[in-house]
N, C-alpha and C positions, 0 to 999 in steps of 0.2 A: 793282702796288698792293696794300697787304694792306686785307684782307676783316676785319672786326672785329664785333660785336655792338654795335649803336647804345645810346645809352645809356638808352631806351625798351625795349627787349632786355633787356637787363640788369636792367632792373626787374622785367619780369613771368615771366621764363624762371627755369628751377634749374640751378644748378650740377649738376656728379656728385656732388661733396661731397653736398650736400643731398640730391638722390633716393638717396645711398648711405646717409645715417641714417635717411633715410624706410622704405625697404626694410628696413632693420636693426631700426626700433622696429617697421615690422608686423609683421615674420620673429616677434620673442619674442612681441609681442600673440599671434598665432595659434596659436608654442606653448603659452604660458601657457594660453589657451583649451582646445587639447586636451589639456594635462595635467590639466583644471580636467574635462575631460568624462570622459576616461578613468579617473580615481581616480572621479567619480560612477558611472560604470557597474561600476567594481570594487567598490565600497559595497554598489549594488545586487545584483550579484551574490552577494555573499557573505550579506545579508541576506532574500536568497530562500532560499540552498543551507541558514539555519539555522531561517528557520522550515519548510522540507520537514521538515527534522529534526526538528522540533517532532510534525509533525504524526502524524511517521510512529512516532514513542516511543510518542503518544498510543493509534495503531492500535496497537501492538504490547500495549500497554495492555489495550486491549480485546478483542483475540485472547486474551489470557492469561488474559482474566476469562471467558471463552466455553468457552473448551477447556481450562484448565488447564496450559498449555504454549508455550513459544514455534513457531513455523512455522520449518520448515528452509529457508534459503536459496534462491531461484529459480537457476535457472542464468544466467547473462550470456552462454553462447555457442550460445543458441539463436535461429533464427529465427524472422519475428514470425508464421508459418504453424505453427508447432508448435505442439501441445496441451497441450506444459507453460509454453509462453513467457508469463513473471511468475506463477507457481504456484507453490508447495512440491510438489518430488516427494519423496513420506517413502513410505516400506516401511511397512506396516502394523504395530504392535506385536506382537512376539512375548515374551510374560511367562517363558517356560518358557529361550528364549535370549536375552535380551537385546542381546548381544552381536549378535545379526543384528539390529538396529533400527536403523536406516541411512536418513541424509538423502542424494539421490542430485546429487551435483557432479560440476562439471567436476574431473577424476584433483586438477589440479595445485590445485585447492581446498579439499582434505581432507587432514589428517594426523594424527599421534600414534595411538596403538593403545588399541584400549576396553579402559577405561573412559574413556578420556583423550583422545577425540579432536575435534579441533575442525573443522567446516565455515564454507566461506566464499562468498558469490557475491551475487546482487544481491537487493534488497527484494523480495519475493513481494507484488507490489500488488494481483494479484488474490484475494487469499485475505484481505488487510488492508482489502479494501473503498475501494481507493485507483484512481484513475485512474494510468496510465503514468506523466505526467509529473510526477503526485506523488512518481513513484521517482527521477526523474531530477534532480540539485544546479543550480544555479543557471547551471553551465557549459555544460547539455545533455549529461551524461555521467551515467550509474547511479549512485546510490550502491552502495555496500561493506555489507555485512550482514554481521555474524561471531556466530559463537555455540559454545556446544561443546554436541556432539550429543546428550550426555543432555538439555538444555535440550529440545528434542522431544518428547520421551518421561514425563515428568514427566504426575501427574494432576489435581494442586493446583495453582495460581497460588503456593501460601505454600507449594510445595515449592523453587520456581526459587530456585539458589541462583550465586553468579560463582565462572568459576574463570579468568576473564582476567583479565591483567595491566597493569595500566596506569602507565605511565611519566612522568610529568610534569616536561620537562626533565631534571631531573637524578635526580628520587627517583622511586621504584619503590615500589607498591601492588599485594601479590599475588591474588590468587584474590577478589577484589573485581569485577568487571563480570561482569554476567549474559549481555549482547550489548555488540556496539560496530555504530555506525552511521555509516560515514567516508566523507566528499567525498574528491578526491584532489584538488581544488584547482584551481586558475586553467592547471598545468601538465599536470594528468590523469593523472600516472603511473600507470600499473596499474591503470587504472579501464575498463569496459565502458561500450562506447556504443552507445544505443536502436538507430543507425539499421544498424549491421553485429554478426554473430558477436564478431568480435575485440575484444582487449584493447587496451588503448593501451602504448606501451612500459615495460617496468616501470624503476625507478629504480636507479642503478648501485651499483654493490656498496661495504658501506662509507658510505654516507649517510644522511641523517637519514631520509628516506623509507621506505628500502629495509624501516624496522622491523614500517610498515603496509600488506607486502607482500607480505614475506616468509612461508615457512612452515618449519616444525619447531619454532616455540615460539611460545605465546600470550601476547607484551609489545606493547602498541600504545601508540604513541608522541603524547602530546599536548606539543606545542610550540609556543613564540613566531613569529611570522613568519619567514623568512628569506630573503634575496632574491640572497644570494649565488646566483651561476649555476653556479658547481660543486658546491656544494651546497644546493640550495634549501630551502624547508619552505614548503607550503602549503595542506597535508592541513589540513580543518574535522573533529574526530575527534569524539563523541559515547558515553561510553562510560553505560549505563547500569548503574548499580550493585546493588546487591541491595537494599541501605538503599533508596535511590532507587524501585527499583521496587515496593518491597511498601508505603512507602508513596506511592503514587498510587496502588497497586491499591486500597489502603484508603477514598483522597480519591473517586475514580470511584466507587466504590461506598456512597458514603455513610456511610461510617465504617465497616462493619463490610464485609468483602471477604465473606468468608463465607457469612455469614447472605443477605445482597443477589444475592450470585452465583449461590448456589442456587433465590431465589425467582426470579430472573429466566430462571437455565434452565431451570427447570422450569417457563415461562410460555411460553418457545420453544420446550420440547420437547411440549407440550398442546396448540402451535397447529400443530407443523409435523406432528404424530400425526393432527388432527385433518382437516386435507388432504389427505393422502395418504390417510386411513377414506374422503372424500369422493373423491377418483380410486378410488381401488377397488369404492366403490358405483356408479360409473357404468358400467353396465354397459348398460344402455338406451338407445336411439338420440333425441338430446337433441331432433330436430327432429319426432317426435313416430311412429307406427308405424312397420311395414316394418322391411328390412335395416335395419343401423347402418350410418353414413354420416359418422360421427365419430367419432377414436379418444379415447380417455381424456381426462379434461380437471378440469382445475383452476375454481374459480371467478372470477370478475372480485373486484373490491374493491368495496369498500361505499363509495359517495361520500361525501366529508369536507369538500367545497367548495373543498378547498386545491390538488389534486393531480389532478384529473381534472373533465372539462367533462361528462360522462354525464347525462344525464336521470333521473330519480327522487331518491328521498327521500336527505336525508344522514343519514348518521349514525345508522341505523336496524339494524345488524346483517343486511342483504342487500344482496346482489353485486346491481351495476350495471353491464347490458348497456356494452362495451366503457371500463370503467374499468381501470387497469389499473395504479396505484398511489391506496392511500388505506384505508381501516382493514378490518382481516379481520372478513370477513362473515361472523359468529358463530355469527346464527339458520341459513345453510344451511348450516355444518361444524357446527352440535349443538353450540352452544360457549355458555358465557353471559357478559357484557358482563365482566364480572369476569375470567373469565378470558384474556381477551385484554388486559386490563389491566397496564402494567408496575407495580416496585414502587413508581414515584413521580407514579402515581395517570395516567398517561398512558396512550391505546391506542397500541395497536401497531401502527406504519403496515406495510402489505403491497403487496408488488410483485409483479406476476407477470410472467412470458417471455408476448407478446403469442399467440405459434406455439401455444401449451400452455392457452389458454386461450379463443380462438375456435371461434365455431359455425358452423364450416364445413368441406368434404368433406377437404379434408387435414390440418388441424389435431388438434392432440394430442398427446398421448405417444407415442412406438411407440421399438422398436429402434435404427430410424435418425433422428429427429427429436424436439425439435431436437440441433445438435451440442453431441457430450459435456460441451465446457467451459463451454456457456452456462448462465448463473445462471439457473434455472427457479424458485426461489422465494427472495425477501429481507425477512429481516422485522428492524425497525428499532425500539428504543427510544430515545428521546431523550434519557435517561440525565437525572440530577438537576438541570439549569437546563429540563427539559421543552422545551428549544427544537431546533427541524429544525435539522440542517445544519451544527453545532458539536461543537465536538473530543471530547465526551464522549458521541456518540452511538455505539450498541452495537449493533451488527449479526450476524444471522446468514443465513447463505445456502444453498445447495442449488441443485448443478449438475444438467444430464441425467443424467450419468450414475450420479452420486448415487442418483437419485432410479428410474432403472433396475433399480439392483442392490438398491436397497427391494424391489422389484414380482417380482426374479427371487428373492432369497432366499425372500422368501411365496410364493414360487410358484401366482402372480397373473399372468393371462396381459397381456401386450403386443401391439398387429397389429404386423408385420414394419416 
């Protein structure tokens, strides 16, 4: 007897036919979805990896308006225990040889021969007043830092001049970029990453890539997408130019580079003199007779009510017991309100290393403490919208060791 589907069955049940279109129209719904999520998250991506860029022009910006100079490339293949890991390692200037003035990279990151030579390796974020993963693009991978070596070495902000090359598709612009700041993209060719030494594989010989990779000549390649898989492009390249950078140097400082950069160095170099006179005078044991029981010491900050919860007055020109960011305490470094003032009528906010600035038996300065690379003093303009915390704010800092090789060249003693 055959066996049939009643015709009650047949009503409420599916065909194959039917669960086979059912399955087919979700199949595309779900792709459609993740291509619809996928291209968001590539959006995002790339819209993070340009404002890092932004921000990091910005810092270089302000590094150049402090010092006169760009900062030589960190290395990308050191680890995160190392004392230069996200630093500029620069050779100290020699006027007399120039030619021995040398930013220190990985071999395969430096070439041409001085006067003519270009270094390359990852954003120095701590010398740019940047957290790590302000260096790191949108993919979690370093950005690219390029520059040619004299850019280091320079005294002026309005000396920096380009002498990279930048390619754009098909036309070529010579000796125009001062630096280049390059993502290597969604595929990472050739790029450093945070969590290991190594580089990522570089890009094959012959490619579009391979231009902002390569070394023995300084052309870096801005171009359109490309998604061909034999040869791809999806470097985010950033070159800044000389036009470009003198004027922003000009806009940051309020029109005049100049005139603004000197008043404000010479606002940081009054405050950070005026510190270090105050560590040197301390030579008296702070908790009151008897042996000394505390080594050398910085003062706290002046409470400003924004940046520390400390007890006493604000805003008075004296350090308050454990404050430890908020305006320099004027009245006890012999400073007057003025002069801790930047030139757009703002104080100067002051950080201190917590180690370096408490009243207790091991704290202070000495030889060994604290460790070399830690920022022992930062002091912060706010630069012309007077606001914390935005892209025109102008920093200067001082590591231990720094502030060691102060105390030894005066030969001013340190305890062990």
């Amino acid at each position: 007897m055959k066996r049939g589907f009643s015709k009650r069955n047949r009503q409420h049940g599916l065909s194959l036919l039917e669960v086979a279109l059912a399955l087919t129209i979700a199949s595309i719904a779900v792709g459609a979805a993740i291509s619809v999520v996928g291209a968001q998250m590539e959006n995002a991506r790339i819209s993070a990896t340009k404002k890092r860029i932004e921000a990091i022009e910005l810092a270089l910006m302000n590094f150049a308006l402090r010092n006169g100079r760009l900062p030589c490339p960190a290395r990308g293949d050191l680890a995160s225990t190392d004392a230069n890991y996200g630093r500029e390692n620069r050779r100290p200037p020699d006027l007399n040889r120039p030619q021995r003035n040398r930013c220190f990279v990985a071999g395969s990151d430096r070439w041409g021969r001085y006067p003519s030579v270009t270094v390359r390796g990852v954003v120095p974020w701590k010398d740019l007043g940047l957290t790590r993963d302000g260096a790191v693009d949108g993919y979690g991978r370093f950005f690219t830092y390029v520059i040619p070596e004299t850019q280091a070495y320079t005294v002026n902000a309005s000396d920096l001049s380009g002498t990279l090359d930048i390619q754009e598709n098909t036309t070529t612009q010579t000796d125009v970029a001062v630096a280049v700041i390059l993502s290597h993209g969604s595929n990472g060719l050739g790029a450093y990453t945070p969590l290991t030494t190594r580089r990522m594989p570089m890009p094959g010989r012959g490619t579009l890539e391979e231009e902002n990779t390569d070394r023995g000549d300084d052309v870096f390649l801005v171009h359109e997408y490309v998604a061909d898989s034999s040869d791809p492009f999806d470097d985010i390249v950033r070159p800044l130019t000389t036009a470009m950078f003198q004027a922003r140097l000009a806009e940051l400082s309020g029109g005049d580079s100049n005139d603004t950069l000197n008043e404000l160095n010479a606002t940081f170099d009054g405050i950070k003199n005026a510190l270090i006179a105050y560590m040197a005078r301390d030579n008296a044991d702070p908790d009151g007779g008897g042996a000394r029981t505390v080594h050398r010491r910085l003062p706290f900050a002046d409470r400003n009510g924004r940046s520390c919860n400390a007890a006493g007055a604000r805003n008075d020109g004296v350090a308050n017991n454990n404050c430890l960011v908020g305006n320099v305490p004027w009245q006890d470094v012999e400073l007057t309100q003025a002069q801790v003032t930047d030139p757009w009528g703002t104080l100067i906010q002051y950080t201190v290393e917590q180690v370096v600035a408490e009243s207790t038996a091991t704290s202070g300065l000495t030889f060994s403490q604290p460790a070399a690379d830690t920022d022992v003093i930062l002091l912060t303009s706010y630069g012309p919208d007077r606001v914390s915390g935005t892209a025109d704010d102008i920093s200067l800092g001082l590591n231990a060791a720094q502030l060691q090789g102060i105390f030894i060249s005066a030969a001013i003693s340190l305890d062990p």
